[in-house]
N, C-alpha and C positions, 0 to 999 in steps of 0.2 A: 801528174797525169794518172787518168784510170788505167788501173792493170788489170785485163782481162782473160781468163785462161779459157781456150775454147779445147773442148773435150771430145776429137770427133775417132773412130777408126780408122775412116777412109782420109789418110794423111792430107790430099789435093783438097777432100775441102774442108780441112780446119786453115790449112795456109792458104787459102783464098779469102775467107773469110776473116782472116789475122790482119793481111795485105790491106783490105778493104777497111778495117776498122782503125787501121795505122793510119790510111787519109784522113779518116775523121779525126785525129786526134788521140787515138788512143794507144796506151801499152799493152802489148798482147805477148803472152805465151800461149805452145800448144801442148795438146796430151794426148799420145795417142792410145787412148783406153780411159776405160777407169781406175783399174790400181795406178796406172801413173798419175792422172789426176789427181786420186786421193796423198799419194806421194807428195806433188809438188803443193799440194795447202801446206804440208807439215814445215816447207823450207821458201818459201817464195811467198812475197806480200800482195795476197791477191784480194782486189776489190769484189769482183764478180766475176761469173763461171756461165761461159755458154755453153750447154750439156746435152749431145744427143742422146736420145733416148733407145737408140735400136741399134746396143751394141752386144758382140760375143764376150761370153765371161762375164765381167762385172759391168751390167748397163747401167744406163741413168737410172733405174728405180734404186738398185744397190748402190751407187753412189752417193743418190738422196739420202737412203736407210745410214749409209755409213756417218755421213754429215750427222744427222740427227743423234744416233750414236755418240757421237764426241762433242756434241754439246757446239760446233762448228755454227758461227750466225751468219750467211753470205747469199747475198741475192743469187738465185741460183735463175738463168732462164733457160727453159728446154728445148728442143729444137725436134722436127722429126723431118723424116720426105717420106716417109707413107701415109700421111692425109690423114693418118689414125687421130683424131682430136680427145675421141674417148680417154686415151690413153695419157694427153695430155693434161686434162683434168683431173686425171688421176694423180697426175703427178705433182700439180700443184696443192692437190691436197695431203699431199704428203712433204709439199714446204718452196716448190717451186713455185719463183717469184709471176711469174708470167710463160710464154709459148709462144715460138713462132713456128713457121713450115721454112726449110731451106730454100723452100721457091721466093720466098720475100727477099725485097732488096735487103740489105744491110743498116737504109735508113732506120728502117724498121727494125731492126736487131738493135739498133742504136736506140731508138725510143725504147723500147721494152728496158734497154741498161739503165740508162738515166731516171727512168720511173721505178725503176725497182732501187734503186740505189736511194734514190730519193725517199721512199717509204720506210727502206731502211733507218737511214739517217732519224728521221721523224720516230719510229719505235725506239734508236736508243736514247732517242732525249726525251721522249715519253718515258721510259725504266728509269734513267736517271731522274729524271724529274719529281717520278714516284719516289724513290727511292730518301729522295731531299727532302720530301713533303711529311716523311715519316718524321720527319725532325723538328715537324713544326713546335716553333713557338708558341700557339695557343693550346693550350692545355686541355683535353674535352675529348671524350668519346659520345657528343649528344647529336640527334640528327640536324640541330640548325648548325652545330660547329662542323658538323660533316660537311656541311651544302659549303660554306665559307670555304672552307679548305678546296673542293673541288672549285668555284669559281678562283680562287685565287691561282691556280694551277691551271685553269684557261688564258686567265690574264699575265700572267708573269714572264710569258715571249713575249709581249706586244708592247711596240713601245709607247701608245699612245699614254696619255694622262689617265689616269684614273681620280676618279671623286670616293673619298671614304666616309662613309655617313656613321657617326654612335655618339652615345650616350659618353658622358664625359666616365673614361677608368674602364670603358668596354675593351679595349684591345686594339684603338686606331692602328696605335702607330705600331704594333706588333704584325697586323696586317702590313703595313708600310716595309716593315723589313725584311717578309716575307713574300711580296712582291719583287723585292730587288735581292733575294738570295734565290730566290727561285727563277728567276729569268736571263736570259744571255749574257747579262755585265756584272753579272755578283761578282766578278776582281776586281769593278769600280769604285768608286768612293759611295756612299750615301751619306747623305746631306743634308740634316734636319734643321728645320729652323721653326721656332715656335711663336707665329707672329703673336697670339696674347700675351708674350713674356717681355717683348721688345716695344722699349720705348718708341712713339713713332718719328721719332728726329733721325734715330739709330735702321731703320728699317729697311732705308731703300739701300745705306752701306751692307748691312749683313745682305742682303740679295744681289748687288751688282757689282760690291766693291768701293775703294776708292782712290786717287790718286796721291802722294804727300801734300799735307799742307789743303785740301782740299776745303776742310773746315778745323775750328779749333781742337785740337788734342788728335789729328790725324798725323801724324810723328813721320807716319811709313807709309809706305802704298801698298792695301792689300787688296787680296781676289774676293770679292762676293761665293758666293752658295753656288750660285749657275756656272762659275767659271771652277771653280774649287771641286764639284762633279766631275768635271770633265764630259766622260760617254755614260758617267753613271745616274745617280737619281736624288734629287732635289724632293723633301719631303715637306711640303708646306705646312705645319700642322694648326689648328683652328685658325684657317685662313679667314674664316667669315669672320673675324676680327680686325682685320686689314685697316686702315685708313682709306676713305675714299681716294684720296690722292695715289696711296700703294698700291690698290686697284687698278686704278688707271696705268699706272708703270710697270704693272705685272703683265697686265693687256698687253702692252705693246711690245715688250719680250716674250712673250708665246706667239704673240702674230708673226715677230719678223725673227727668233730666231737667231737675235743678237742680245749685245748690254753694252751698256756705255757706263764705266767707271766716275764715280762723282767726282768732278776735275778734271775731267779728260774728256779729249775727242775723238780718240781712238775707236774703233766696236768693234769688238767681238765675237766670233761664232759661237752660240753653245748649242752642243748635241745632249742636254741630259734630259733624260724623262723626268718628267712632275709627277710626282701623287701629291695627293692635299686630301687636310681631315678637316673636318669641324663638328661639334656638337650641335651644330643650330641647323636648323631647316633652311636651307640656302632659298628653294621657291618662294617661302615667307618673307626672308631678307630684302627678295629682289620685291616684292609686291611693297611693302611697306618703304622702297626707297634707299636701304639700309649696303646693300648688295647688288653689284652692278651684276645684267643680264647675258651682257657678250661674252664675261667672263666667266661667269657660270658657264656657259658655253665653250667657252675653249676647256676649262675644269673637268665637265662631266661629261666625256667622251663614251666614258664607262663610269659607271657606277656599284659598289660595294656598298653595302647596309653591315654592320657589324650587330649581332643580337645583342641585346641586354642580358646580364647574368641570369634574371629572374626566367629569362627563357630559355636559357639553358639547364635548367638545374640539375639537370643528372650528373652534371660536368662539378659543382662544388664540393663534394668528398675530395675527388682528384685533385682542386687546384687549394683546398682546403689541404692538404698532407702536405703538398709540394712547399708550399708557402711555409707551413710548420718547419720542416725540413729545415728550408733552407734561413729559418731565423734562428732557429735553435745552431747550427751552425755559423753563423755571423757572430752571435752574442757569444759561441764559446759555451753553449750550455749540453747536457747529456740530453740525449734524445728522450721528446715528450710525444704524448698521442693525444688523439680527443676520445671522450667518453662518445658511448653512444647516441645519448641524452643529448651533449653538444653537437654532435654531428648535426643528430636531429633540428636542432636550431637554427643552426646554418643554414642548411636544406629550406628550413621553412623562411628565414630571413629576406625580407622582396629587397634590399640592395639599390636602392633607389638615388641614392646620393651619388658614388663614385665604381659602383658595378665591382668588379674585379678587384681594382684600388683601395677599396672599402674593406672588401673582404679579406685580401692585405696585411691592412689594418690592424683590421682585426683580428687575426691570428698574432699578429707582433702584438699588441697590447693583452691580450688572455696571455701567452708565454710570459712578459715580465709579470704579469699577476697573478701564475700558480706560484703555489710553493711544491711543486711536487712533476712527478713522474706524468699525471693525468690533467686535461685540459677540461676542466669541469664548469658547466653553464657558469656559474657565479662568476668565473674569471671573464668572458666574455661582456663586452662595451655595454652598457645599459642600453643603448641604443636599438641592440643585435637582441640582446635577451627580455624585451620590452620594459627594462628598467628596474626589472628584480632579479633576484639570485636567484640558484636553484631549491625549488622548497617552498616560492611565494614569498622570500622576507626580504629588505630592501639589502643590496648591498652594503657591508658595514664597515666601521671607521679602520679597523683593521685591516680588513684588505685594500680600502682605499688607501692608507698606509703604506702598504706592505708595495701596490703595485708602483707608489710614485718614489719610495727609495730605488726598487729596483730600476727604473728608468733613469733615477738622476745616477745610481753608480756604474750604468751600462752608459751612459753620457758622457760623462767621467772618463770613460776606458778607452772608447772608442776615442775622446779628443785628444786622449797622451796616448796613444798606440799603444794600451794595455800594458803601460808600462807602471809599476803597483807602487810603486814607491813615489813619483811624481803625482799620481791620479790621486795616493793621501795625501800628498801637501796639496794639491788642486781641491780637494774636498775638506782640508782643514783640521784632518784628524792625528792624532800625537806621531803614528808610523804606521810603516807599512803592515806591522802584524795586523795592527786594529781592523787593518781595510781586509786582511786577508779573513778574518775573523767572521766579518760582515758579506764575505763570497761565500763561505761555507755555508752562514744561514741563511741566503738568500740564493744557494744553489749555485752558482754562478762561475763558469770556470769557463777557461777560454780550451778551442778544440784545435 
């Protein structure tokens, strides 16, 4: 129940007013003044405060001033019976939720609670909301990753489907997880499934489940994607890769809001939200035949566009360090940086192939191919530095060298859980000194 403290001097009508809010519903204590009022916040769980404002000693304006003072967040609504409205204005710009006159019925008292309480509510999940968004997973202070972030933070209450459109390595499904850690069920499960990776015999089991024995090598009966969510979020990713048939089967579980297990006749309710990505232009799909139209339709309820790297680029230093960072930490090596010159490269790199992913990449292949403290153009992909070292002269057999031991003995380490002694019989050399020998010259130590 709401617990309401009404604030008045004239005892008869706060407990009239108590009396009357107790029909509707509600818990009420009273205050007769303001130091009691501010008293009873300190010990009593109050929702909201109805507050006259034309009292001796501490009035509503001081009560407000004290609230604000202690940092106090509570729908506060004022009341008066001298018709003073001026005053009431006043008061709400100093944090009062709303105003009525004691001549209004109490319906009225009641509507002003529940809309102030309500806007409340709505501000703290706006602050928390911000507060999570700080935390985002896309990496970027540029103004197109800014826009992103703000719609994702419109969309992330709502449960309807969302379509995410990018470039393959842009940050789909990063967006995907940031939809569902930002909105009301982030305690629910998230539930990705990558139809381009699943064979299509296997496709309609990983989304609805299936019964034992349903087809060969089905052992067990398991829950599909939709059922395995629950109230959480089912992440379709390049769904425009679908089977026309999966299509069809997808349809008809977003239409009706059930699933039916393969081998079984049983159905299912499922309450989870869909996001779905793809890299392809889904209007093209459906034009050419390729991509059915109703289901674009139930899909793109809302739509997100993820930018391309090449249009962020302010944001590649940032996700260029982060990325260093955190490989040099994986591989066990001393922290490296990029020269300026590289940085430079990056920056200028259009990133066309896998966006983000790419860039990745390429920061893990430059690391296994310094030798040193500094990540200097020449180490970077031919691909990235147009195919030459730094200085104009082609990459040479040395470094190419140099970068494909380090890879095969960070391969090496990682498959025996960097354990030295097995990772030399796995690589064929006399003992483990020798292997230790070849970490020293190739920098390589685990962290």
């Amino acid at each position: 129940m709401t617990r309401v403290l009404l604030v008045d001097d004239l005892p008869h009508v706060a407990e009239q007013y108590a009396y009357d809010l107790r029909r509707l519903g509600y818990e009420t204590l009273v205050a007769a003044g303001g130091e009691a009022a501010v008293a009873a916040l300190g010990c009593e769980g109050i929702d909201a405060m109805v507050l006259d404002l034309e009292m001796p000693e501490m009035d509503g304006f001081a009560v407000l001033a004290e609230l604000a003072r202690r940092g106090i967040e509570l729908p506060v609504i004022v009341y008066t019976g001298t018709g003073n409205y001026e005053r009431c204005v006043q008061a709400v710009r100093l944090g009062a939720a709303g105003f009525v006159d004691k001549a209004e019925p109490v319906e009225r008292v009641a509507r002003e609670i529940e809309g102030a309480l309500e806007r409340h509510r709505l501000r703290r999940e706006v602050v928390a909301l911000q507060a999570r968004l700080g935390e985002s997973s896309l990496a970027g202070r540029s103004p197109a990753l800014e826009s992103l972030r703000g719609l994702i933070a419109r969309l992330a209450a709502i449960p309807s489907p969302v379509l995410i459109l990018g470039e393959s390595g842009s940050g789909k499904e990063l967006v995907a997880r940031d939809l569902h850690r930002l909105g009301t069920r982030a305690a629910e499960p998230f539930v990705p499934i990558n139809a381009a990776a699943l064979p299509e015999p296997l496709i309609e089991s990983e989304l609805f489940g299936h019964e034992k024995g349903a087809f060969t090598g089905a052992v067990a009966a398991r829950a599909g994607a939709f059922e395995a969510a629950g109230r959480g979020t089912v992440f379709l990713d390049e769904v425009g890769d679908l089977a026309p048939a999966a299509q069809a089967k997808l349809l008809r579980v977003l239409e009706a809001r059930e699933v039916t297990r393969l081998g079984a006749t049983a159905v299912r309710r499922i309450e989870a939200r869909v996001l779905a990505a793809t890299h392809r232009e889904l209007d093209r799909e459906v034009q050419e035949g390729r991509f059915r139209e109703d289901l674009l339709y139930r899909l793109n309820v809302h739509l997100i566009r993820v930018p391309p790297l090449r249009e962020r680029r302010e944001d590649i230093p940032l996700l260029a360090r982060r990325f260093l960072e955190e490989t040099c930490n994986r591989f066990g090596l001393l922290p490296r940086r990029l020269s300026d010159e590289t940085a430079a490269a990056l920056a200028a790199h259009e990133w066309r192939r896998n966006n983000v992913r790419e860039l990745r990449n390429a920061i893990e292949r430059a690391v296994v191919a310094a030798d040193g403290e500094v990540i200097r153009v020449e180490h970077l992909p031919p691909e990235v530095r147009g195919g030459r070292a730094e200085g104009g002269t082609p990459q040479g057999y040395r470094e190419l060298k140099l970068e494909a031991e380090r890879r095969i003995v960070l391969e090496a380490l990682e498959r025996h859980g960097w354990q030295v002694t097995r990772t030399a019989e796995a690589l064929g050399l006399a003992d483990h000194a020798s292997l230790l020998k070849i970490l020293r010259r190739l920098g390589i130590r685990r962290g």
